[in-house]
N, C-alpha and C positions, 0 to 999 in steps of 0.2 A: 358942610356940603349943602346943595340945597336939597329941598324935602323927595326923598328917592319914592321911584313909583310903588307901589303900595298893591301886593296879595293880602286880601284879606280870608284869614284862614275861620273865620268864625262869623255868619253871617245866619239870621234868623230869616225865615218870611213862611208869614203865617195869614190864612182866612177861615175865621170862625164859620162863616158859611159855607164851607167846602168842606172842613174838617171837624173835629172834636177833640179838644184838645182841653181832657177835664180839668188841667191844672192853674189855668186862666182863670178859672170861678175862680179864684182867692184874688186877681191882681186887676182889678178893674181900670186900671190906669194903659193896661196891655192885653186886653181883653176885645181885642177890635183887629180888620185885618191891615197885615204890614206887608208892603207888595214890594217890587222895585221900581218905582216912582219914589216912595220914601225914602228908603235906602240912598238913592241919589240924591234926594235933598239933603239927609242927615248928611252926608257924604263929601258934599259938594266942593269943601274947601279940602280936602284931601283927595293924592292923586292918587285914587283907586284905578287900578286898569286892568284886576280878577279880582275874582271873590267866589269864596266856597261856600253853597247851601252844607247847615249840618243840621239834620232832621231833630223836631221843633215836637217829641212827644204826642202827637195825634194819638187814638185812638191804634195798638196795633195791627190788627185786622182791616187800619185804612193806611196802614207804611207803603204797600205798594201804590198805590195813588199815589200818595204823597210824590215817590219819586217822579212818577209820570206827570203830576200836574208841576213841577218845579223843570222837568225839561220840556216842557212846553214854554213857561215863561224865560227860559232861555233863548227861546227863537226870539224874542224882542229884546232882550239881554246879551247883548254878547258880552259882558265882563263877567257873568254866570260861566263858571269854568269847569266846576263839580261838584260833588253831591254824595254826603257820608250818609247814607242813610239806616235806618234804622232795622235791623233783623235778629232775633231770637236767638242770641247764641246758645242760649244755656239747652238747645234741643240736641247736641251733639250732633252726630252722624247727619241726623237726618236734616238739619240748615245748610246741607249743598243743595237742595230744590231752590230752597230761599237764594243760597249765593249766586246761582245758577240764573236765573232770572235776573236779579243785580248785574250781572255782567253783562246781559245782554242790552242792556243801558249804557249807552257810553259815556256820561256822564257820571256816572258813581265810581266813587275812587277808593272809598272805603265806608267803613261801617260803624254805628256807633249804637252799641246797648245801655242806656245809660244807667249805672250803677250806682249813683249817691241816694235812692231813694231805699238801697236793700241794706236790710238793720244787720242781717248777716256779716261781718268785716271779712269774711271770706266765700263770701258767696262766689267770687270770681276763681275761684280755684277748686268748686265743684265741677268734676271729673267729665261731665257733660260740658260743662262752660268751657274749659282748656281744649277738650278736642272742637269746639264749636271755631273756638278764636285759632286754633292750628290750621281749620279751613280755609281761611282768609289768604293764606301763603298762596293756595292751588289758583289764586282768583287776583293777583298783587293786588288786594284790598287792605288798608291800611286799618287801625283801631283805634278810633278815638276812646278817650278814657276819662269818665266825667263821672271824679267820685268827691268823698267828703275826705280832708289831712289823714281821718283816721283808719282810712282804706288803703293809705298809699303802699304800706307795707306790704299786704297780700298783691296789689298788682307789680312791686318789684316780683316777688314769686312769680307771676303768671307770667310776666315777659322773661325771666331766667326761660322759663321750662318752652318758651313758644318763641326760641331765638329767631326764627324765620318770617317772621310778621313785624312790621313797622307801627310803635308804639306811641301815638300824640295824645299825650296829656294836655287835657283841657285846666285852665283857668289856675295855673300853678299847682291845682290841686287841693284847694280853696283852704288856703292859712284860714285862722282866726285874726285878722288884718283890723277888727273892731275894735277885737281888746288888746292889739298888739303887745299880741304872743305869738311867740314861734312853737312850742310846746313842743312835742315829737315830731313836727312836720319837716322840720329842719332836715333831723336825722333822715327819716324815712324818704325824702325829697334826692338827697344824696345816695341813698341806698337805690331809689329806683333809677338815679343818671347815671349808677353803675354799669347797668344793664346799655351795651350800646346801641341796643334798637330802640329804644328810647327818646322822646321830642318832647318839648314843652312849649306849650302857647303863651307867650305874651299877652294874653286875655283874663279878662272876668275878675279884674284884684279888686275895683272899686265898688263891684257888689256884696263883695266879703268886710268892705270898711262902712265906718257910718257913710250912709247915702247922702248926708245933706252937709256934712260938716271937714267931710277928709282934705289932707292937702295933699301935693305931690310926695311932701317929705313923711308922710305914713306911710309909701309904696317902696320904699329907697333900699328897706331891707330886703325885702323880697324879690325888686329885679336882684340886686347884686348878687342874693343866693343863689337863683333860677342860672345866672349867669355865669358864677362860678362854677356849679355842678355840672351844666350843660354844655360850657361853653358855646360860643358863637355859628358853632356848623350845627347844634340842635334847639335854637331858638325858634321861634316862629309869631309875627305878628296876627292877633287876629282882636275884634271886637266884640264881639258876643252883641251884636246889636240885636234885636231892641232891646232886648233884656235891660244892657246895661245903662238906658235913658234912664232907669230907677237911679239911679247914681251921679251921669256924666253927660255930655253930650257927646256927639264924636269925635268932634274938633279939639275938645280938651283933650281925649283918651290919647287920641295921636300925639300933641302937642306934650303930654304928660310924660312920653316914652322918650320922643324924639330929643328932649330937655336931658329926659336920665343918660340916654347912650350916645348924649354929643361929645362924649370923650372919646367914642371907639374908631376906627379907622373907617374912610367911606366905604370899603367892601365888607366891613363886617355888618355896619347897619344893612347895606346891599342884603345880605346873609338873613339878616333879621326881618326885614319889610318883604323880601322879592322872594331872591334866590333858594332858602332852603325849602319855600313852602311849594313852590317852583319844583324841587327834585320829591319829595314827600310824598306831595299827592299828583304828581306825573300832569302838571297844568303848563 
């Protein structure tokens, strides 16, 4: 088929002059701001026609800005479609104020805490964090889920116990794709597309592989897992840009996919690039 239109369910933009975003000190190469001007250049040869902001780590106590200064560059954006933004789940009860406010936004579609940086492997299943993520149902906010293989296990638990909340897994869930190993992720990968609220992004493999040296055929095992487990109605395209310029450019990333899933039927890539990220996150 020829190259179908393209949701991008994973999309960065960042300005260090607005925000503070401490984690930038270590990556000086992404240390600078990424607006949508860029984006569209990166972009260019692929037909992007939405794309979903997913909040970029700032400073917490500047997450609401965040979302506010991102639906503003939506009035000159319109392929800006929506907007996961970032709020405190682990405060239980009391992050309905916080969802409360997110909704009043009509661009945020769901929410992302991001969890790979907690050494805890079940930090997501402290008592406060489940009822925090059960909230998300009262609000159809979706939860993005951006952790390390060795987490996947507890977040199948958290999606068992919070059937009513729509679960997207960022970045497969980040194999060791370097030293290509599958190690438990395999398992645990499978255990969490049990769970049928459950998604997985088509994003973020090539930051997990050597950045300067991978080819397409060190990623082959891991669509095909992703694909297996999840089948075709819980896939979902997305880039992780800019992050993933450490790695790829855009054009490869797309070309890299588009190469793996020319076997599968036009409406399942449909499925893949457009339509499920389309029903997901209500764009």
């Amino acid at each position: 088929m020829s190259a179908p239109a393209i949701v991008d369910t994973h999309v960065h933009l960042w300005d260090p002059a607005q925000f503070r975003y401490a984690w930038l000190d270590g990556w000086p190469g992404l240390n600078r701001a990424f607006l949508p001007p860029d984006f569209a250049a990166a972009s260019a040869t692929a037909n992007v026609n939405k794309f979903i902001f997913v909040e970029c780590g700032c400073e917490p106590a500047q997450s609401p800005g965040e979302v506010d200064w991102i639906s503003g560059l939506a009035k000159a954006e319109p392929r800006l479609k929506g907007i996961v933004a970032h709020t405190p789940l682990e405060k239980g009860k009391t992050v309905r104020a916080n969802l409360e406010k997110l909704a009043s936004r009509p661009l945020v579609k769901g929410v992302r805490r991001n969890l790979q940086g907690e050494r805890d492997l079940e930090f997501c299943l402290l008592p406060d964090f489940v009822t925090g993520v059960g909230l998300l149902a009262k609000f159809s906010f979706t939860f993005d889920v951006c952790v390390r293989h060795e987490q996947l296990r507890s977040v199948a638990e958290l999606a068992r116990r919070v059937p009513q909340v729509a679960f997207v897994l960022d970045h497969f869930g980040k194999p060791d794709v370097r030293s290509k190993q599958a190690g438990s992720w395999a398992a645990d990968l499978k255990a969490l597309a049990a769970q049928p609220n459950v998604a997985c992004k088509i994003s973020g493999l090539t930051t997990e592989a050597d950045w300067g040296r991978w080819q397409p055929g060190d990623l082959k095992f891991y669509f095909g897992w992703a694909l297996e487990c999840f089948g075709f109605d819980r896939i979902l395209f997305g880039s992780d840009w800019p992050v993933a310029t450490l790695a790829t450019s855009y054009e490869r990333w797309v070309q890299t996919i588009q190469d793996f899933f020319s076997f599968a039927r036009d409406v399942d890539q449909i499925k893949l690039f457009r339509t499920n990220a389309e029903r997901i996150y209500r764009v």
